[in-house]
C-alpha positions as CSV (number, residue, x, y, z in Angstrom):
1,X,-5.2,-11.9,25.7
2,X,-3.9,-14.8,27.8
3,X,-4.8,-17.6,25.6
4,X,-3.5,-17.5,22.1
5,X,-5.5,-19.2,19.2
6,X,-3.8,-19.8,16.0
7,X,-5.4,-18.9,12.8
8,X,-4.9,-22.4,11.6
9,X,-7.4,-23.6,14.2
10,X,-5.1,-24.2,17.4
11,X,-2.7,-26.7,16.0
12,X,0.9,-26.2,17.0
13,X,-0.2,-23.6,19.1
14,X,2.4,-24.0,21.8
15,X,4.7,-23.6,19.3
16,X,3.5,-21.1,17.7
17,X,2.7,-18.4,20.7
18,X,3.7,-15.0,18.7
19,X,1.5,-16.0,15.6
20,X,4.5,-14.4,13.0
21,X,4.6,-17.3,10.9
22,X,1.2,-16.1,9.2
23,X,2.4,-12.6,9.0
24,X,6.3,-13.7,7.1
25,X,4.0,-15.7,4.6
26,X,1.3,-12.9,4.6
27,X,4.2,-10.7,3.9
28,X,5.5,-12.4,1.0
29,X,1.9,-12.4,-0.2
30,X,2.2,-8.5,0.0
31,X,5.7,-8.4,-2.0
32,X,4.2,-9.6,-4.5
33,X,0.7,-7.6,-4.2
34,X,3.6,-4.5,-4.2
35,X,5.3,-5.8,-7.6
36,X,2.1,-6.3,-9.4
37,X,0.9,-2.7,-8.6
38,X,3.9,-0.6,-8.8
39,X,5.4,-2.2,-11.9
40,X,3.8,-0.1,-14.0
41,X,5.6,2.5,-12.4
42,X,8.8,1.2,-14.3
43,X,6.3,-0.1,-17.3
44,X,5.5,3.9,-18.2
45,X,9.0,5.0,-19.4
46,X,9.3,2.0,-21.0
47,X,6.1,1.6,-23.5
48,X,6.7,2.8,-27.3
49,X,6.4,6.5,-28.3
50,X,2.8,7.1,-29.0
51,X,1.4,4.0,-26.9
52,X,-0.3,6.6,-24.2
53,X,-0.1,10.1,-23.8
54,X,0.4,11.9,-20.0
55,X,-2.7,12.3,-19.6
56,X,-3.8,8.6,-20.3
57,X,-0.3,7.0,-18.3
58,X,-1.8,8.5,-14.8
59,X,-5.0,7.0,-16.1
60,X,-3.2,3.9,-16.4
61,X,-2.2,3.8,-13.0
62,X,-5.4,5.1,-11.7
63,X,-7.6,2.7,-13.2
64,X,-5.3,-0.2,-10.6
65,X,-6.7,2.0,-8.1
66,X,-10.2,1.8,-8.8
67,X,-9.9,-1.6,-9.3
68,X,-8.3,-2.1,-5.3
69,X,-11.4,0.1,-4.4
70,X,-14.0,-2.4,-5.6
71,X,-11.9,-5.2,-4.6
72,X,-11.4,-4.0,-1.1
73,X,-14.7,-2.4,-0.5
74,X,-16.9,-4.7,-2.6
75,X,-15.4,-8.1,-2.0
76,X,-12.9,-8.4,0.9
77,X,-15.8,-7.7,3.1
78,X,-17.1,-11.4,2.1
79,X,-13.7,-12.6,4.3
80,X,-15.7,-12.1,7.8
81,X,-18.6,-14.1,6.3
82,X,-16.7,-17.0,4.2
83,X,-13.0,-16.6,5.7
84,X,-10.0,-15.4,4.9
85,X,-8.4,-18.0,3.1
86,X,-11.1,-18.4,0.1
87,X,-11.1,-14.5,-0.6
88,X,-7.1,-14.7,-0.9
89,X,-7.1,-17.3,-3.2
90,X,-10.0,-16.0,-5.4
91,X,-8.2,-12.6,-5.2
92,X,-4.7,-14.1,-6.4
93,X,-6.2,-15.9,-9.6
94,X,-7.7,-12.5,-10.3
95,X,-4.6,-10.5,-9.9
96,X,-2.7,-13.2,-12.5
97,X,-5.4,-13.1,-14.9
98,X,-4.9,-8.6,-15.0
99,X,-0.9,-9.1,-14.9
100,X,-1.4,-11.8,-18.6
101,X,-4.0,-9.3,-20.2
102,X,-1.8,-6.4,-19.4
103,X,1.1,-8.0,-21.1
104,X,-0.2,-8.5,-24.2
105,X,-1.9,-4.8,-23.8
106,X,-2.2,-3.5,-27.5
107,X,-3.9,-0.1,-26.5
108,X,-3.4,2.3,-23.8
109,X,-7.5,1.6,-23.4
110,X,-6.9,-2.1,-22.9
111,X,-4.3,-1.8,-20.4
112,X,-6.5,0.4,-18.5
113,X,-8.8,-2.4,-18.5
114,X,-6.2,-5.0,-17.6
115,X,-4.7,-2.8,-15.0
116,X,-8.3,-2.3,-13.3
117,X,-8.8,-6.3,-13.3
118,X,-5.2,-6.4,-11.3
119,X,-6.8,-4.1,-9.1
120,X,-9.5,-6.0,-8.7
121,X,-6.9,-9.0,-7.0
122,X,-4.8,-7.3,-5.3
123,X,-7.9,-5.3,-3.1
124,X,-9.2,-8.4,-1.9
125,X,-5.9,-10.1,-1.2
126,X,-4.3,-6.4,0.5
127,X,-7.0,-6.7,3.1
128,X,-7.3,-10.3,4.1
129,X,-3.6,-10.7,4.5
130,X,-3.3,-8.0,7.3
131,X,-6.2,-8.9,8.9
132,X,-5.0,-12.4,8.7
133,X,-2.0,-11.3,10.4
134,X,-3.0,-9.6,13.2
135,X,-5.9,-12.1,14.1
136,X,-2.9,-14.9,14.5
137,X,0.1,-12.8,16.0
138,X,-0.4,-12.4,20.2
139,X,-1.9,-8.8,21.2
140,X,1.7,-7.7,22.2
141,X,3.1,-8.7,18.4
142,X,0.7,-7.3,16.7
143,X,2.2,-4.2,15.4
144,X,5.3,-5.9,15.0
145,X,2.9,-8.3,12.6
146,X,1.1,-5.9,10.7
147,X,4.7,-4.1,10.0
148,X,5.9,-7.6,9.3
149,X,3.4,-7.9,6.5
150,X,3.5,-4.3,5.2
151,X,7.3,-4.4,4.5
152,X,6.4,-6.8,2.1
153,X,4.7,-4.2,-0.3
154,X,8.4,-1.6,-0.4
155,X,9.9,-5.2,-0.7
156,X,7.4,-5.6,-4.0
157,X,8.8,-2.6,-5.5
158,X,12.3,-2.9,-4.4
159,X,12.2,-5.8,-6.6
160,X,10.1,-4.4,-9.5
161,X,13.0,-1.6,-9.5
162,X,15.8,-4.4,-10.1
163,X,13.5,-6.4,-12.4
164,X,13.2,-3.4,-14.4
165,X,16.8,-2.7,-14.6
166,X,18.1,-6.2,-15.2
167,X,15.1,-7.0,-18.1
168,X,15.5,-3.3,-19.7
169,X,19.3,-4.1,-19.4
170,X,19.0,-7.7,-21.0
171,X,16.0,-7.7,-23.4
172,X,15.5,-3.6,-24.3
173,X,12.6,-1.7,-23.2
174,X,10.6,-4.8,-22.6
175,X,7.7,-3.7,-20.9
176,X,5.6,-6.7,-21.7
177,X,8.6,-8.8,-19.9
178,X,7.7,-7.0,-16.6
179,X,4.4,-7.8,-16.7
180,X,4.9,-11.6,-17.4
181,X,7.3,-11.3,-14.5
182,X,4.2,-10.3,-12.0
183,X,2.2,-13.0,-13.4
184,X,5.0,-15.6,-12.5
185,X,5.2,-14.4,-9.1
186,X,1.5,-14.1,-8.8
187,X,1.4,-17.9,-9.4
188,X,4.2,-18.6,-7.0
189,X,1.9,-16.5,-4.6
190,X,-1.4,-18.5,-5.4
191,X,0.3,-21.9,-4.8
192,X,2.0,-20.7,-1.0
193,X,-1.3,-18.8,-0.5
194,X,-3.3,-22.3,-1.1
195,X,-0.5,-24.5,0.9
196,X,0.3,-22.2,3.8
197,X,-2.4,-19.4,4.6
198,X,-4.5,-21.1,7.4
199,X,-8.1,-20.0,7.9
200,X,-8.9,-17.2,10.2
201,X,-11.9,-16.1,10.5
202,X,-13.5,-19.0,12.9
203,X,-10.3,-18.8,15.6
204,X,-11.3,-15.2,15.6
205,X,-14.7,-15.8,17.2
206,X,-13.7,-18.5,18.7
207,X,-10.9,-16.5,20.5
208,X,-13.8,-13.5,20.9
209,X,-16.2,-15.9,22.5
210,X,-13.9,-17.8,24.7
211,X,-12.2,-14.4,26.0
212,X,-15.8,-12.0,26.0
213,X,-18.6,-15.2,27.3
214,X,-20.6,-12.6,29.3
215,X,-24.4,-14.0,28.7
216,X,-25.3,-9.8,28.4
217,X,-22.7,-9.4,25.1
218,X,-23.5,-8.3,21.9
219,X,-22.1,-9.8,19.4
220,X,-23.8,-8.3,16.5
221,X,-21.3,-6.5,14.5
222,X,-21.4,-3.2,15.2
223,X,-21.5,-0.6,12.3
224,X,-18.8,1.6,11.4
225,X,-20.5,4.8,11.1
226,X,-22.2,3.9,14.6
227,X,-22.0,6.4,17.2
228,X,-19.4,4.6,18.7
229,X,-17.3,4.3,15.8
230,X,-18.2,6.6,13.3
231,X,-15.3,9.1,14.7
232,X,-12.2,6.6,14.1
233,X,-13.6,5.3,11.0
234,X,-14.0,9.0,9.1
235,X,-10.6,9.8,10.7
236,X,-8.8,6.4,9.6
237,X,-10.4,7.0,6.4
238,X,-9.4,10.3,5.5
239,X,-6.0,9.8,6.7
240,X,-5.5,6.7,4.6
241,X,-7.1,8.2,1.4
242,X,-4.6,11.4,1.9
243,X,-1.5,9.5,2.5
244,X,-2.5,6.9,-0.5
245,X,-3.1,9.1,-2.6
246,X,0.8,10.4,-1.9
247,X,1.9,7.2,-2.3
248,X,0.7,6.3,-5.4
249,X,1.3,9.3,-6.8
250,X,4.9,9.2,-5.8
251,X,5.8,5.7,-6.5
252,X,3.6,5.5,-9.6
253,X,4.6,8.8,-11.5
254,X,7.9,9.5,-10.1
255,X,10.2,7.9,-12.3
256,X,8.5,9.4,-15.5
257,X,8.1,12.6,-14.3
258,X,11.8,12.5,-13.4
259,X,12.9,11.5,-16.6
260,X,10.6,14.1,-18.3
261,X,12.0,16.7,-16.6
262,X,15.8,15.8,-17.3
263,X,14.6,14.7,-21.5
264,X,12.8,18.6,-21.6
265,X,16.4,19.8,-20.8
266,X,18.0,17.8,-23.5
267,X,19.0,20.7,-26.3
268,X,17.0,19.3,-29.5
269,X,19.5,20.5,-31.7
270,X,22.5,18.0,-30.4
271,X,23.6,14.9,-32.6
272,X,21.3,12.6,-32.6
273,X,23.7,9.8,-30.3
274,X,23.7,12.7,-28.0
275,X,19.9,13.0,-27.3
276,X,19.5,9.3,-27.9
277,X,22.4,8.7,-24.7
278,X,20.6,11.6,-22.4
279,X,17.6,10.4,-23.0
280,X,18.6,6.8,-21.8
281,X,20.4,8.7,-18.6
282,X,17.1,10.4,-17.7
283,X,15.1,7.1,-17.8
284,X,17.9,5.1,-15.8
285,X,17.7,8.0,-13.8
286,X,14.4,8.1,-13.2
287,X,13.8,4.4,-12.5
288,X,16.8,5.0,-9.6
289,X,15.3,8.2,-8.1
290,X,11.9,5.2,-7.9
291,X,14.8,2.4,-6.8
292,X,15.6,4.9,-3.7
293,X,11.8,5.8,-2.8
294,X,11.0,2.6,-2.5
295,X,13.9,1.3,-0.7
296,X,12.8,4.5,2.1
297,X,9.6,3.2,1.7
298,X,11.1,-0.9,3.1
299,X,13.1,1.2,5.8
300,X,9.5,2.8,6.6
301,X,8.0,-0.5,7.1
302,X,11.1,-2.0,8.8
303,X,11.2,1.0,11.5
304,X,7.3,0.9,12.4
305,X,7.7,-2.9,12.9
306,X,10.4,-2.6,15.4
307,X,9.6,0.6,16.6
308,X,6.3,-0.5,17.2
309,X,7.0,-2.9,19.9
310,X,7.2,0.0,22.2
311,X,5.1,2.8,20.9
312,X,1.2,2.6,20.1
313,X,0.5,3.0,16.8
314,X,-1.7,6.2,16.7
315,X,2.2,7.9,17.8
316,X,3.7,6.4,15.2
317,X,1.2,7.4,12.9
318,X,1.6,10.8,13.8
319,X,5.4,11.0,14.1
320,X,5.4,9.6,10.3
321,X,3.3,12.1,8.8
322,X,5.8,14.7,10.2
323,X,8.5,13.0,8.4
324,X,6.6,12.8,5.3
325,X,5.3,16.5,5.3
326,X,9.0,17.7,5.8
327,X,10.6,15.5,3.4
328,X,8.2,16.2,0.8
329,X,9.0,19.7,1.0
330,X,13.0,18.9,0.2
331,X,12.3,16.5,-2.3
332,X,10.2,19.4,-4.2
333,X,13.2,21.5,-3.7
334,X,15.7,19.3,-5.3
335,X,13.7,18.1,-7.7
336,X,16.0,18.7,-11.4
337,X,14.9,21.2,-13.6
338,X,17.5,22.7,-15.7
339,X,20.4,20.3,-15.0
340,X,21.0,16.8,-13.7
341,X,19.6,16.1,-9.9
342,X,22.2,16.0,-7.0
343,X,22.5,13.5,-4.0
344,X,19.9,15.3,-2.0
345,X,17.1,14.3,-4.4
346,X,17.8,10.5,-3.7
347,X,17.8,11.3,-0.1
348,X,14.9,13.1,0.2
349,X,13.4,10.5,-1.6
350,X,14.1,7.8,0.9
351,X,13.0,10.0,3.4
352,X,9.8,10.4,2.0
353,X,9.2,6.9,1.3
354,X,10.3,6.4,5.0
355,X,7.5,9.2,6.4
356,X,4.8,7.9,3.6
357,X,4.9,4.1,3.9
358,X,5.2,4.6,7.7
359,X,2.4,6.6,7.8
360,X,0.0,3.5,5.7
361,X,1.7,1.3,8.1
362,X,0.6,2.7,11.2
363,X,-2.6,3.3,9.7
364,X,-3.5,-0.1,9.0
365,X,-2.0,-1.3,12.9
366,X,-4.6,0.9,14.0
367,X,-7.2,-1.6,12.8
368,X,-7.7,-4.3,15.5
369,X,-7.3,-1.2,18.7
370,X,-10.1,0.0,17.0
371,X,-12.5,-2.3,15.6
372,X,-13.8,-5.3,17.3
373,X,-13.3,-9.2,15.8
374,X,-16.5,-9.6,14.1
375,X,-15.9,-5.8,12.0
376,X,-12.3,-6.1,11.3
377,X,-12.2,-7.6,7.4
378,X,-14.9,-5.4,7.1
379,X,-13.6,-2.1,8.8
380,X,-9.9,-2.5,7.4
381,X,-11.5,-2.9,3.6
382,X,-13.6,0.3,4.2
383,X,-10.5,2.1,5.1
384,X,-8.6,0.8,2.0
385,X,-11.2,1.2,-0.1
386,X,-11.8,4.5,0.5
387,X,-8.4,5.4,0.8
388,X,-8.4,4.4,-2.7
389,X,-10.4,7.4,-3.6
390,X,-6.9,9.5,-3.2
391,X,-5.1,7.0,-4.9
392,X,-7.2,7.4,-7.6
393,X,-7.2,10.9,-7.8
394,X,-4.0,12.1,-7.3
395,X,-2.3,10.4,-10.1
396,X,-5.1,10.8,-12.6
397,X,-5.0,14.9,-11.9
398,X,-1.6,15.1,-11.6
399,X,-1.4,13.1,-15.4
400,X,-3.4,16.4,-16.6
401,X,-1.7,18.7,-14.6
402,X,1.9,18.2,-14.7
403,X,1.8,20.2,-18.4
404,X,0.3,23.0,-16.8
405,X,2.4,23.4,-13.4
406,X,5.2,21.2,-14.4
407,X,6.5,18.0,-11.5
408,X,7.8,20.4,-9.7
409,X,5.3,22.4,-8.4
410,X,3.1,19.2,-8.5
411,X,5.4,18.0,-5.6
412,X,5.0,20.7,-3.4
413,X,1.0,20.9,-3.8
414,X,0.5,17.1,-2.8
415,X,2.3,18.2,0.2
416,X,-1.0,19.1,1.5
417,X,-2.3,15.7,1.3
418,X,0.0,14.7,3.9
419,X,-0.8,17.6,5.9
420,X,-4.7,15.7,5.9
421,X,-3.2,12.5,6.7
422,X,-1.0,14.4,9.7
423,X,-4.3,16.4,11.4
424,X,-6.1,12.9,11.3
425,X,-3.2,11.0,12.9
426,X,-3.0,14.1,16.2
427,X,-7.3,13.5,15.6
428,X,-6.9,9.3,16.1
429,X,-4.5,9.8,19.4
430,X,-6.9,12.3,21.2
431,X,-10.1,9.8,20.3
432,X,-8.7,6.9,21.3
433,X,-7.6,8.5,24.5
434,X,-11.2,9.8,25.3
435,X,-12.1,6.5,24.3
436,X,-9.8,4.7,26.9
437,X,-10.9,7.5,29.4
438,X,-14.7,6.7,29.0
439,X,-13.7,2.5,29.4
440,X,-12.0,3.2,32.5
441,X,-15.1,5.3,33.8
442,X,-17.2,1.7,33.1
443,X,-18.8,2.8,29.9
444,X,-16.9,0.4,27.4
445,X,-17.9,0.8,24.0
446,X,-17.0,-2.7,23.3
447,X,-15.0,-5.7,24.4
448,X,-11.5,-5.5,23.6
449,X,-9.0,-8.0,23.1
């Protein structure tokens, strides 16, 4: 694209050639999107005996989930039709409003009703902000802006690990504290959202029209299960639900499940300062095995932005899932059983959170190569959306399951999700190919940019 058109409707557009101003404030809007949804990860180990049982925590977390399902799927759609800007905004005050009910949660069944509501938000505002991102940022920075944005989601959780830490260290296990925490960088969120997130949507055609002004175009948005795109929608699809549903069972179960595994190993007959200081050691430790995933998770985000300069993102989607699938495998190994975990669980972690979170970065840079202007909002929230079916799933089964099979072996089965999300990747670079193939033979599917 020779002629660049800023989201904010061409003003300062000299100025503003690469478009990354929209993606570092689109990436804030995603830290905080990341702290709002994985700080119940840290909330978990923290509520009172007897607040929720195993089986209803993964429901806890899974109930976020279906809540960024109907947000993503049901409502961000309405950004390609009423812009990108109004969606964010309605999507912010609905995340805030989930993150104040959640805090004053009395029942395991009301915070899965508060956590669904926070769902809700952060769906519409997850899609709109990428989207947003790459419509602004030149063709040539536009994996460099979608990994720009998505840092800010390991960012999120980066801080909800610290929060966690310095609250639980101030204040006790003050999982209400955590919440309010959210909800006052929700509202920071909102007010930079309203101030600094231009409008889209209209550039978008504008730059569509401008560039693609043959009388004979179509500009009817195309569908996504049309011949022409049905192939790269099923494959981004299930290779987003496979790898989502890793990541949210890692990052949303992995500090409990760490710190029941090192509390089972507690002897029940020691004094009871004993038990009491182990079982303070396993949560700390838990919440620091989640502190390391998520910081491999930023350096994830941070190499597929860089990296991405260079390499197309259907590589880099398949050399993360390779990454993933190994690490997976390791962390599995050295996950603690009998005794206290070694190094190599906290570097396997970050190694995972490296593969995983490159692997949903990549993903979602595959967005504008293959859908055109006019299908993206709509096209990127199918893919989260129904990703979300795996993020659903995976933590709500592995709630049940994990006093059946135990973490470990829990770990080593979700290993074939990433496997999915790996075949899918190889099945994206040979379609696109063809696809690229078939253009250069004068049969072009569609106008790209």
């Amino acid at each position: 694209m020779n002629v660049t058109v800023l989201a904010d409707g061409g003003r300062n557009a000299t100025a503003k050639k690469s478009g990354l101003s929209v993606a570092a404030l689109c990436m804030f809007l995603n830290l905080v999107d990341g702290f709002d949804l994985l700080i119940v990860g840290f909330v978990l180990p923290n509520l009172p005996k007897g607040f929720a049982t195993a089986s209803e925590k993964g429901l806890i977390v899974s109930f976020a989930l279906v809540g960024m399902a109907v947000g993503a799927i049901g409502l961000a759609r309405f950004a390609d039709r009423y812009g990108r800007r109004l969606i964010a905004l309605v999507g912010g005050a609905i995340n805030i409003a989930g993150l104040l009910l959640s805090a004053i949660s009395p029942s395991a069944e009301f915070m899965m009703g508060t956590r669904f509501l926070t769902g809700v938000g952060i769906g519409m505002i997850s899609v709109v902000i990428v989207v947003a991102a790459q419509e602004a940022a030149a063709p040539k920075f536009r994996n460099l802006a979608t990994g720009l944005v998505m840092i800010g989601y390991p960012l999120g959780s980066v801080l909800a690990a610290f929060s966690t830490n310095a609250i639980t260290s101030t204040f006790g296990e003050n999982w209400k504290a955590l919440y309010l925490t959210g909800a006052g960088l929700g509202t920071i969120a909102l007010i930079a959202a309203f101030i600094g997130l231009p409008e889209s949507v209209k550039a978008a055609e504008r730059t569509f029209e401008s560039e693609h002004a043959a009388p004979s175009l179509d500009r009817k948005p195309q569908a996504l299960l049309g011949a022409s795109l049905v192939i790269f929608t099923v494959l981004l699809c299930a290779g987003y639900m496979s790898v989502s549903g890793v990541f949210n069972f890692a990052a949303g179960l992995t500090p409990d499940f760490v710190k029941g595994a090192m509390v089972a190993a507690i002897d029940p007959d020691a004094p009871k300062e004993a038990v009491a200081t182990a079982t303070t050691v396993a949560r700390t430790t838990g919440q620091n095995v989640g502190l390391w995933m998520s910081l491999g998770c930023l350096l994830g985000g941070i190499s597929m932005a860089t990296i991405g300069l260079r390499i197309s993102a259907p590589r880099l989607a398949a050399a993360y899932s390779t990454i993933a699938v190994v690490s997976m495998l390791g962390f599995a190994n050295f996950f603690p059983g009998a005794g206290a975990p070694n190094i190599w669980l906290y570097v396997t972690a970050v190694t995972v959170g490296i593969g995983v979170f490159g692997s949903i970065s990549s993903f979602s840079a595959l967005v504008p190569e293959v859908y055109p202007p006019t299908a993206r909002a709509k096209g990127y929230g199918a893919m989260l959306g129904v990703g979300r079916l795996g993020a659903i799933l995976a933590p709500l089964i592995s709630g049940f399951l994990v006093n059946e099979i135990g973490a470990q072996k829990l770990y080593n089965w979700i290993n074939i999700l990433l496997l999915v999300t790996l075949a899918c990747a190889v099945g994206l670079v040979v379609a696109l190919r063809n696809r690229d193939r078939r253009e250069m033979a004068g049969a072009s599917v569609y106008p790209k940019e």
